[in-house]
N, C-alpha and C positions, 0 to 999 in steps of 0.2 A: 303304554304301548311303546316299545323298544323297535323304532327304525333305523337302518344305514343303508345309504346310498352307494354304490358302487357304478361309477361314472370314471372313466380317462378325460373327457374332458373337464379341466376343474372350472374354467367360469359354467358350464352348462349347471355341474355340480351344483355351483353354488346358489345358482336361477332356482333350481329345484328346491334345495334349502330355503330360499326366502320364498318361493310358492305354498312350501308345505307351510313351515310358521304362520302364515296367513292364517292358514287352514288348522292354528293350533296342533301341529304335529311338531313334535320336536326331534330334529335327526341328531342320534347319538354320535354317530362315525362315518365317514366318508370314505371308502377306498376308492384304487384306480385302476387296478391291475388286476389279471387272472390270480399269478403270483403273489403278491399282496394279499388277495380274497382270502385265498388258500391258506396263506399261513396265519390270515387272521382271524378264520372261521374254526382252526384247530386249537387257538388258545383261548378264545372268548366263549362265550354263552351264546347260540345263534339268539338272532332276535324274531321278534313277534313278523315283520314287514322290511322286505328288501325292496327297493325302488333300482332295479338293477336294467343300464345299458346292457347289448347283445355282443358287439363288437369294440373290444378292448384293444388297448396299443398291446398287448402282448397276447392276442389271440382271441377268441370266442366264447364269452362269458358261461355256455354250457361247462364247458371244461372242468371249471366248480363243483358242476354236478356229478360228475363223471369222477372226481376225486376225494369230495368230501359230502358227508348226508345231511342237506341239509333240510330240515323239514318246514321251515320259515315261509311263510305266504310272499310269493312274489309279484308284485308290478311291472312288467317290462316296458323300458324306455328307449326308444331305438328310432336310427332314421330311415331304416327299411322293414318292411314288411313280408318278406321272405321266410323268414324264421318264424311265421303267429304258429304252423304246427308243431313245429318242435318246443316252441315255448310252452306251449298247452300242454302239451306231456310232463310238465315239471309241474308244480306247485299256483298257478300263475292265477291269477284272479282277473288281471286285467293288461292290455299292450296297447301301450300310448303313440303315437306315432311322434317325433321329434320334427319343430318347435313344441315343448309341450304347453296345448290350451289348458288356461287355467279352470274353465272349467269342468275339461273329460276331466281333469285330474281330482277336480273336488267330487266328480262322481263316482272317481276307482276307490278314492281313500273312503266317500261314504259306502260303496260296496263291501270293501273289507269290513266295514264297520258293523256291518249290518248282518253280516255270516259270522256264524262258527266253523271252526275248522272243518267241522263235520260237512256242513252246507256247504261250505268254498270249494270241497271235495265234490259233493253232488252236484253241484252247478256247471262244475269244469268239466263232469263228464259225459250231463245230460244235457246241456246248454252249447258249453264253446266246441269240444271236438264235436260234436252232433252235426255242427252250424259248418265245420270244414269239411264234415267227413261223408256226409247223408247223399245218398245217390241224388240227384238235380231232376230225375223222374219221379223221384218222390215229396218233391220238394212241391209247396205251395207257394210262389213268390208273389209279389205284388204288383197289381194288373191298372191301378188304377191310385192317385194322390189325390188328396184333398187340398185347398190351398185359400188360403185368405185375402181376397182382392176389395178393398175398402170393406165394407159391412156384406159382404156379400162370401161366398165360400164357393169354389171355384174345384171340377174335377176334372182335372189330368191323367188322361188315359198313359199308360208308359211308351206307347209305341208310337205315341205322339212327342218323346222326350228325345232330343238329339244329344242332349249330355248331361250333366250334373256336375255342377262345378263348386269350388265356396270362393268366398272373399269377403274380408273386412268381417271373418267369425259368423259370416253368412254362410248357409247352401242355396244352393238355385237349382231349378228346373230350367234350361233353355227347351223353347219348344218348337215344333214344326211352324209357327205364326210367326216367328219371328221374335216371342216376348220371351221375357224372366220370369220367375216366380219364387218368392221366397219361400222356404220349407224348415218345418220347425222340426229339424233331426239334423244330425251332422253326417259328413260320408261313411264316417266310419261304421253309423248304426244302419247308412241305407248296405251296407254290402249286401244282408240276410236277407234281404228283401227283394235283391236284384236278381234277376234270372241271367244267369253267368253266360251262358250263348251267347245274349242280346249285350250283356253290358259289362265292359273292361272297363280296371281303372290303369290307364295310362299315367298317370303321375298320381302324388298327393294332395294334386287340387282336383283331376278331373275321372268322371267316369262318363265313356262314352256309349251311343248306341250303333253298333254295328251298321245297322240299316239305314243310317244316316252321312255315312262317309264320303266325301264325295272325294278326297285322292290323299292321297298317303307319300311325302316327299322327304325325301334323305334331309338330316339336319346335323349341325354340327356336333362333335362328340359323339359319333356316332347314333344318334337318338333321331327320332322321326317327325314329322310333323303331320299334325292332319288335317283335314281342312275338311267342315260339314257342312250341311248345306246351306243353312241361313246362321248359325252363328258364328261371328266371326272376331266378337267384341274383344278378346283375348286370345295369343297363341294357345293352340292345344297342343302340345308336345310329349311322346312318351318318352319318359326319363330310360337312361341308358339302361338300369338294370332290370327293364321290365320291354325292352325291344324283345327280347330270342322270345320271353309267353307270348307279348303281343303277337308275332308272327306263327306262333303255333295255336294260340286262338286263333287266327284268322282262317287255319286250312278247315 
């Protein structure tokens, strides 16, 4: 299996390199630039797997696509999440969000692993654009969590849930009582699950419940802060580049 990374930043780069070796993958080549990409991806043999950042110091890693064909299974690595539809239009098998956890990552590269090009095609069109794209009237989300409290199993209705947060490679349930509960999924697999009305994610640590807000206050850098009703054990803050949805989900 033939991978390179294409990352601007080089120590991130390199993180990733020694993640993947872990994981007995061995990265051929490293690029940094759109530039670079481009004229690297017309002299060489593309490879099997790109583990490719969104946003390059010299512009928007699509750019690539839009110049040269390449047919290579992509992983996207990125520290926003704005671009997961346009990624899905290309090649993409999986979108990691930046720090990358080591283990979505050992999940994307067994994903790739486990599809043929044929399958990573069917997956991407009946699985991820479906999951962005399917009317939310037609959608079935999930009403109700399971949850393990000593020997005992424990069901969390959602409209009892005032946000979902992780920490320390944890996700949590905060809930109308006042308690935590650990959840054995990460945020990124609860999205499909969440009924979009009810539940934004304001950052990459938090998804909140509408219904639970108790005031919403200007915060530095432009960015907001919220305040729910009983939880309070950490800021909940929506990062700057998700203020203008935030406030268009709210009308």
């Amino acid at each position: 299996m033939k991978v390179i990374i294409i990352e601007d930043e080089k120590p991130a780069a390199r993180r990733l390199g020694r993640l993947l070796a872990n994981l007995e993958v061995s990265v051929a080549t490293m690029l940094h630039s759109v530039e670079e990409s481009i004229l690297w991806f017309r002299e060489n043999e593309h490879p099997d797997l790109i583990f490719l950042d969104i946003q390059l110091s010299d512009g928007l890693s699509f750019e690539i696509f839009d110049t040269v064909e390449i047919k290579s299974s992509v992983i996207f690595t990125t520290a926003f999440d704005e671009y997961a539809l346009q990624a899905f239009k290309l090649n993409s098998i999986d979108y990691l969000l930046k720090p990358i956890d080591e283990e979505e990552l050992e999940r994307a590269v067994k994903k790739y692993r486990s599809f043929s090009p044929e399958k990573q095609k069917i997956s991407l069109e009946f699985e991820d654009i479906k999951k962005l794209l399917l009317n939310p009237l037609e959608r079935e989300y999930k009403k109700r969590f399971t949850v393990s409290v000593g020997q005992h199993l424990k069901i969390i209705y959602a409209d009892e849930i005032e946000c979902f947060y992780s920490e320390n490679k944890g996700t949590y349930a905060a809930t109308t009582d006042g308690r935590n509960y650990l959840l054995d999924v990460t945020l990124e697999n609860l999205e499909p699950e969440l009924q979009p009305e009810t539940f934004f994610r304001v950052s990459r640590k938090f998804y909140i419940n509408v219904n639970h807000i108790k005031d919403i206050i200007s915060y530095t850098n432009s960015r907001l802060q919220i305040k729910l009703n009983r939880y309070n054990e950490q800021e909940v803050i929506v990062s700057r580049e998700r203020v203008r949805d935030f406030k268009l989900w709210l009308e």
